[in-house]
RONUTI-744743 format. One record per residue (C-alpha): x, y, z. Coordinates in pm, whole numbers, plus 50000, padded with zeros to 5 digits. Each point is the difference from the previous one (the first is absolute). Layout:
BEGIN
XYZ ...
! end
This chain:
BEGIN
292492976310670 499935020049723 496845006449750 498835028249766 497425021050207 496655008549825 497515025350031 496515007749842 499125037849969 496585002749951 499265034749858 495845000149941 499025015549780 498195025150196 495924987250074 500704957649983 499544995850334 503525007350120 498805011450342 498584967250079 503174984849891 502295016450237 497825002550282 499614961349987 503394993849926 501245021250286 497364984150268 499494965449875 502894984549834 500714965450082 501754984549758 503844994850135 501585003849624 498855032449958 501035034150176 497925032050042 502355028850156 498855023150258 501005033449859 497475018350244 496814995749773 498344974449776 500165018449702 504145005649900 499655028949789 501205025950272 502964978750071 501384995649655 498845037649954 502175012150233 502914971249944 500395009649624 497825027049864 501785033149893 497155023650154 498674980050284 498305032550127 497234998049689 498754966250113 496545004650140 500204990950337 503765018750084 498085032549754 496724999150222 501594997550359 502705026349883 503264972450065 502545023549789 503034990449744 502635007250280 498454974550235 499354975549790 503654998949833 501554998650348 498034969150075 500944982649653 503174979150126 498064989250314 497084991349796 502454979449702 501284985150311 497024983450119 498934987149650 503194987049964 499814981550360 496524985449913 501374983449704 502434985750228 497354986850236 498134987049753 502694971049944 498654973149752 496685009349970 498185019149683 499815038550127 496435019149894 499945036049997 496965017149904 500095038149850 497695006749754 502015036549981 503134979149841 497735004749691 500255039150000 503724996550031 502265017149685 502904976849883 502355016050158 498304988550314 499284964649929 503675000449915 501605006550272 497104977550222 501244971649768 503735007050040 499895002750399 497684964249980 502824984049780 502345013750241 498404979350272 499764969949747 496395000149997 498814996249683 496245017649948 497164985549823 497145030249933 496354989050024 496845020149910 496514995849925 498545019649715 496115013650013 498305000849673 498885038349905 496625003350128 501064996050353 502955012349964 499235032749908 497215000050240 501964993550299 502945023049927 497135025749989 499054987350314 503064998550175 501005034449854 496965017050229 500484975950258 504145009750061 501035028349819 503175016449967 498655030149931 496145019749943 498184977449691 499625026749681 496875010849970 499554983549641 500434966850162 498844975949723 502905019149753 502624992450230 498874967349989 499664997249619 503595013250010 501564974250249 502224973649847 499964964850007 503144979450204 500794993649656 503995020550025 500294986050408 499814964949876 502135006949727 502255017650228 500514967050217 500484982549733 503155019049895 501674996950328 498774967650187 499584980049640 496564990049830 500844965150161 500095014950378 496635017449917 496924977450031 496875015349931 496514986550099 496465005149922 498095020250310 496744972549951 498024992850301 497904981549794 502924971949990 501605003950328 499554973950308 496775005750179 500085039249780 503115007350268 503195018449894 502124982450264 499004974149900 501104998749666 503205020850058 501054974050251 499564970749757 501725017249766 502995005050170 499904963350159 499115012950313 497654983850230 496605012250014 498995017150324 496464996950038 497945015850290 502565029650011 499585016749706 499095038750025 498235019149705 500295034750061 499285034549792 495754997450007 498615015749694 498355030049993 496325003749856 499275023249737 497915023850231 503724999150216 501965009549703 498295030249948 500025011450320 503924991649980 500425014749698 498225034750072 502405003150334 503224990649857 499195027449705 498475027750171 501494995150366 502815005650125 502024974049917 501974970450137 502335024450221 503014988050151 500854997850358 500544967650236 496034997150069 498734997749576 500414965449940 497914990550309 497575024149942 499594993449604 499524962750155 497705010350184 498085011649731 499874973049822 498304978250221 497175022350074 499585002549579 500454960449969 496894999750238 497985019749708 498014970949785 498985005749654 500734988349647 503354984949894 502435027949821 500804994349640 501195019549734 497284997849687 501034981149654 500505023749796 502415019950258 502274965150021 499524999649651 501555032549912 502804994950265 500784965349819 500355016649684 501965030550132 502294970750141 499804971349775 503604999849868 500864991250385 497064978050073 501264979049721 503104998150166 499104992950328 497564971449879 502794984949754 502514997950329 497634990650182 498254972249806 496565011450053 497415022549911 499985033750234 495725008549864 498044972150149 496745016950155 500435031249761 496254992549913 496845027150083 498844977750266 500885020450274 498995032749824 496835010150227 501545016550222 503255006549843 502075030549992 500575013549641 500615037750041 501725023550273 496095008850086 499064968550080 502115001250297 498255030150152 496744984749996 499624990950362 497004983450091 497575015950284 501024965150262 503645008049971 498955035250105 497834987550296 502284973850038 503205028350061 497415024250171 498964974450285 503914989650043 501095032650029 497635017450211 499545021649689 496695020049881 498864982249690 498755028549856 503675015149993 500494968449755 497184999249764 500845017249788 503324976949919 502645032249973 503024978649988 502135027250259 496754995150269 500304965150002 503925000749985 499745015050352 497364973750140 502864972549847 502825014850212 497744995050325 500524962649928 503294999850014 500015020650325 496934975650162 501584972650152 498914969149834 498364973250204 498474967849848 497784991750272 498135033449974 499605004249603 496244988350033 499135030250217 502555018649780 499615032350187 502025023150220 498565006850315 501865026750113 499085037749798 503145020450157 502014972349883 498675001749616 499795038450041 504134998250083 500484974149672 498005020149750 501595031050088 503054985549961 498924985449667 498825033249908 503285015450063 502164976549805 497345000249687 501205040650006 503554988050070 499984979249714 498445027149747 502335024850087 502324977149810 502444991950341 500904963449940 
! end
């Protein structure tokens, strides 16, 4: 039998909810026309990272467990090889891939990812959903404290300001795949089955519907969280690198996910000025997209909004006796909110094992033990300022 093979590459954008989309894909999928590969994790952007990018070594996971160029190279036929087999087991059915990295890839990338799918006569279809600007600038923000690829400047809300729209990616895909093998979608909750993601990317695609096994994943952060994130990822001592980081910087985040407060948001007139510094792309985004990109631009959520770099430096005395009691550390020492004091009380939760059960005790029992973590914290705090990345 003979038949054209097809595959959908979903590619985000980043913050819609991808997570939730390949997790249920990879553990729930039921539908027997469709096809989600096993490439070793839900999320494909390591895989086609390593299968076609031209410095696999700077993608975040390889950079922050310290996989080098040589290695990863070496492994490139073996790793071509196995895409190219699980094309071949997919037989008749659509292939999904999910990699919402694809979007970060230059054209010389997508263009040889393109040639090696024609090669296989699989013809792609991309697919991505597109968050208007309010949350979108909020949750690269976000995401940027939550998994760095390197310490956050210190005049955060500039870099922001100066961060580009996916206005040149999605023109980018365009060029190679063809405006007619890139559908765009609206990232609106609002108008999705039940509010769910899945949901709506499976009925978009003509998939079934897998209810009871969807997985949402990536909890927000409160604002009391973000500033506690934001003071250690700027005056700490950075990600680091090593094979432990990424479970430790997980780690982390669970304990600050376990901080309640207000919502984040970004004030009005801060959006406003980054729509205007932006709007030629904005425009352009909207126009291909067939929507407006500044629903919820409005002051509603202004109370407790952040407007100016100062605003997020103004931690509020529960946070403090919040991270005190976890820690084990002497409020006092954080009182007086000096960002490098509380940078070290941070680091001991990503050091404190995590355990969900015990949260609403939420303290550590054992002084030698915090004594050992905040003299380690200490250390690489001094490590850090020393300038030794």
């Amino acid at each position: 039998m003979t038949y054209v093979r097809q595959c959908i590459l979903h590619f985000g954008i980043p913050k819609t909810g991808s997570t939730s989309i390949q997790e249920s894909l990879s553990s729930g999928l039921t539908d027997p026309d469709f096809y989600y590969p096993d490439l070793g994790h839900s999320n494909h952007s390591m895989f086609l990272e390593a299968a076609f990018s031209e410095k696999p070594e700077l993608y975040h996971a390889n950079y922050k467990r310290g996989i080098g160029r040589e290695q990863l190279l070496s492994e490139r036929p073996a790793v071509l090889q196995r895409l190219a087999d699980e094309i071949g087991r997919c037989g008749p059915r659509t292939m999904v891939l999910s990699a919402e990295h694809l979007l970060h890839f230059k054209q010389s990338e997508s263009t040889d990812l393109l040639a090696f799918f024609s090669g296989q006569a699989c013809q792609l279809q991309l697919v991505a959903y597109v968050r208007p600007m309010r949350g979108l600038v909020e949750s690269l923000f976000t995401q940027a404290l939550r998994e760095p690829g390197w310490r956050v400047p210190a005049e955060s809300l500039t870099w922001v300001m100066k961060r580009k729209t996916f206005c040149g990616h999605i023109q980018s895909k365009d060029a190679v795949f063809g405006r007619d093998r890139v559908t765009l979608w609206p990232f609106s909750p609002a108008h999705f089955p039940q509010g769910c993601v899945v949901q709506d990317f499976c009925r978009r695609i003509g998939m079934k519907t897998m209810p009871g096994v969807v997985r949402r994943s990536n909890e927000r952060l409160a604002l009391p969280a973000i500033r506690l994130l934001h003071a250690y990822r700027t005056f700490g001592p950075g990600y680091g690198t090593g094979p432990n980081v990424i479970d430790e910087n997980a780690n982390l985040l669970r304990h600050l996910e376990t901080l309640k407060g207000p919502s984040f948001h970004f004030h009005s007139e801060f959006l406003d000025d980054y729509c205007r510094r932006h709007e030629a792309d904005i425009a352009w985004m909207e126009s291909r997209l067939g929507a407006s990109l500044r629903d919820g631009m409005g002051q509603d959520k202004d109370e407790h909004a952040i407007r100016v770099e100062s605003d997020l430096l103004a931690f509020c005395p529960d946070s403090l006796e919040w991270l005190a009691e976890r820690t084990g550390t002497a409020f006092r020492t954080l009182a007086h909110g000096d960002p490098s004091q509380l940078a070290a009380a941070v680091h001991l939760l990503r050091l404190i094992p995590f355990n969900a059960e015990a949260q609403a005790e939420s303290t550590i029992s054992s002084p030698s033990f915090v004594g050992k973590l905040r003299q380690h914290a200490h250390a690489m705090l001094s490590w850090a300022r020393r300038g030794v990345r």
